[in-house]
C-alpha positions as CSV (number, residue, x, y, z in Angstrom):
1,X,-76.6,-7.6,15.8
2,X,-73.6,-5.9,17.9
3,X,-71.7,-5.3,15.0
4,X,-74.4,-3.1,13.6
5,X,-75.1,-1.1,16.9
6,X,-71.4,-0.3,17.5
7,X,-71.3,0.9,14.0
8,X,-74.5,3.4,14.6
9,X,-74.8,3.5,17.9
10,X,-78.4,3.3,18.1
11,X,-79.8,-0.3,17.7
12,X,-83.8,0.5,17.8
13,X,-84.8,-1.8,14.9
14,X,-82.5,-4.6,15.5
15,X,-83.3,-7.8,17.1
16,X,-81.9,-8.4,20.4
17,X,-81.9,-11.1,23.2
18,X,-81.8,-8.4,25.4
19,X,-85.2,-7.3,24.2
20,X,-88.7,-8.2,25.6
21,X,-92.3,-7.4,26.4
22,X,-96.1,-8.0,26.2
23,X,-95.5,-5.4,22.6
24,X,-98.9,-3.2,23.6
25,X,-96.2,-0.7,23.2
26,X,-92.4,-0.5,21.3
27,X,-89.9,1.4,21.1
28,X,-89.4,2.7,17.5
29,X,-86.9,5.4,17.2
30,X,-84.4,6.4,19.5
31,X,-82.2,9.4,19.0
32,X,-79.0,10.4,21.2
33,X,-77.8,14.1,21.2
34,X,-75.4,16.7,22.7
35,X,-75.6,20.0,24.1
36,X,-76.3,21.2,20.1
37,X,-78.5,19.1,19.4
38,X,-76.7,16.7,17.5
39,X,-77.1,13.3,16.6
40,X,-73.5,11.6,18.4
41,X,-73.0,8.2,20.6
42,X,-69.4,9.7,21.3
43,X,-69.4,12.0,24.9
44,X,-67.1,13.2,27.1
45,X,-67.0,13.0,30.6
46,X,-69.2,16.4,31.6
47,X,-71.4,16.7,28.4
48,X,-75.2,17.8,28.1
49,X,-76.5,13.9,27.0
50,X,-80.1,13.5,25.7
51,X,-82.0,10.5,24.4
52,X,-85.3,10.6,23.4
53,X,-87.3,7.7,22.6
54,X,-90.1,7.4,19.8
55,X,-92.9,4.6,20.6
56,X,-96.0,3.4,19.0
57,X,-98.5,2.4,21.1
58,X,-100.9,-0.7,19.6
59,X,-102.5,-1.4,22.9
60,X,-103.6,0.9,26.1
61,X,-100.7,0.7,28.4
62,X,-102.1,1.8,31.9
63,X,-100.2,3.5,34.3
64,X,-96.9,3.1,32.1
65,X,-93.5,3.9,33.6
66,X,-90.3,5.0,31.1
67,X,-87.1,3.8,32.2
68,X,-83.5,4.2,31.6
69,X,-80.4,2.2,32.6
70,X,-76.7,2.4,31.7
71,X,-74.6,-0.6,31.8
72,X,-70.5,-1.3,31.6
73,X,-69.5,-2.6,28.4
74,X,-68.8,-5.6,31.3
75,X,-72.2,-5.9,32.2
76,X,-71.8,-3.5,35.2
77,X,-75.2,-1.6,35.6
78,X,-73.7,1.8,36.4
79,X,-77.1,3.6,36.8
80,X,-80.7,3.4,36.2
81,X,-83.8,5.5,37.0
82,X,-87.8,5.2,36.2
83,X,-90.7,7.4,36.1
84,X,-92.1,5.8,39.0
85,X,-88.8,6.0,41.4
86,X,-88.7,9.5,40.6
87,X,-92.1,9.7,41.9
88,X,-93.6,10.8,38.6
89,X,-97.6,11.3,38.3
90,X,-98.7,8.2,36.9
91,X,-100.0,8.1,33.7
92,X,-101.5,5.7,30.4
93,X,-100.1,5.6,27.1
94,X,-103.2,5.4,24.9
95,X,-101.0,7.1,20.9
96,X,-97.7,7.5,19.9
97,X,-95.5,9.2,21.8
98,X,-92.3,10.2,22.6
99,X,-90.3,10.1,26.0
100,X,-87.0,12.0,26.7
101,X,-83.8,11.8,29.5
102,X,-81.4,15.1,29.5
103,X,-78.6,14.8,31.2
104,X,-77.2,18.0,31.6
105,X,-74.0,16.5,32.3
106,X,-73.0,13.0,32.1
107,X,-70.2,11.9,34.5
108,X,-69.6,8.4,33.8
109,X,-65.9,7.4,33.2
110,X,-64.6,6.6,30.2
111,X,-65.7,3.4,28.9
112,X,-68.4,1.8,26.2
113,X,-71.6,1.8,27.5
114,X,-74.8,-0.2,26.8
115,X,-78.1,2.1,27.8
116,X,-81.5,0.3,28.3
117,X,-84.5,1.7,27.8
118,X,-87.8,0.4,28.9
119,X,-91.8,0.7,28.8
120,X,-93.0,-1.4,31.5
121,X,-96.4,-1.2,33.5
122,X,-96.7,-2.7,37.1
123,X,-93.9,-5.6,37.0
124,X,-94.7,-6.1,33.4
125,X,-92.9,-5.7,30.7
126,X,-94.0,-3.6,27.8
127,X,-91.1,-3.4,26.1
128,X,-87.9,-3.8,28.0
129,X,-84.4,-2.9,25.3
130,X,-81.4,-3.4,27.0
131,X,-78.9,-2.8,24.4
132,X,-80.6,0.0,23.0
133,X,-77.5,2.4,22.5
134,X,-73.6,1.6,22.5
135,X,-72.2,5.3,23.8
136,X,-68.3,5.6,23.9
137,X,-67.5,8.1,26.8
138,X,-64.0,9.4,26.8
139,X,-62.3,12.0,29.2
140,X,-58.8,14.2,29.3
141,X,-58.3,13.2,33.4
142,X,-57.6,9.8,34.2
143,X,-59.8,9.1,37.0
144,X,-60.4,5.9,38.4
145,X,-63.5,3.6,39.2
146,X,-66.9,4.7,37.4
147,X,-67.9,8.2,38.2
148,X,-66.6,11.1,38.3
149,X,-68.1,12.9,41.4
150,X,-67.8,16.6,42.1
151,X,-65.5,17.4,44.4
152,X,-62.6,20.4,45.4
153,X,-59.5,19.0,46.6
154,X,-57.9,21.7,49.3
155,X,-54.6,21.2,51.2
156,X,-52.3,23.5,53.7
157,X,-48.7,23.4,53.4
């Protein structure tokens, strides 16, 4: 359960209610690393961020799509992309795999996050994890709302 996750972070071979699919495909192994390639689940605001997601597949999945989502510790979903709303080529998942997001530098605000990860095909679900991974993002500025977006600040006086 939660207890588990917050103490590793990664919560792959867990059971979860916020876990689901048709299970031609899972998600086995999920690994979270920094700029040096290091296992962590603690960032700051800025870092390199990597996850890369082991799956076995027991069933063709035709044209699969790998997705990501982070969510608020709240519940607030912050941000999520897909291979297919980046406009990926399609493509079928017929052995074991691996798929991976880098994130050369992650700019949420400092808060625990809850990172989904999903294998879905069409509008089914393969295998849809949505507490995958508790990250803990800290920051030295004390910015406000959920982002930190780049910006220069300039004045006259």
């Amino acid at each position: 359960g939660k207890e588990r996750m917050r103490g590793s972070g990664i919560n792959a071979d867990a059971d979860s209610s916020k876990r689901w699919g048709n299970g031609k495909a899972k998600i086995a192994k999920i690994e979270v690393t920094g700029s040096d390639g290091q296992r962590k689940t603690v960032f700051k605001t800025g870092e390199a961020l990597t996850i890369k997601a082991h799956y076995i597949v027991r069933e063709r999945v035709e044209d699969a799509i790998f997705g990501i989502s982070f969510f608020r510790a709240d519940g607030f979903h912050c941000y999520g992309t897909n291979t297919q709303l980046e406009q990926m080529d399609k493509f079928d998942l017929t052995k074991d795999g691996e798929f991976l997001f880098r994130f050369p530098n992650i700019e949420l605000l400092p808060c625990d996050y809850y990172v989904g990860l999903a294998i879905t095909q069409n509008t089914e679900d393969v295998d849809y994890f949505g507490d995958a991974i508790h990250l803990m993002i800290y920051s030295e500025l004390d910015d406000k709302g959920v982002t930190r977006l780049e910006h220069k600040i300039e004045y006259n006086i």
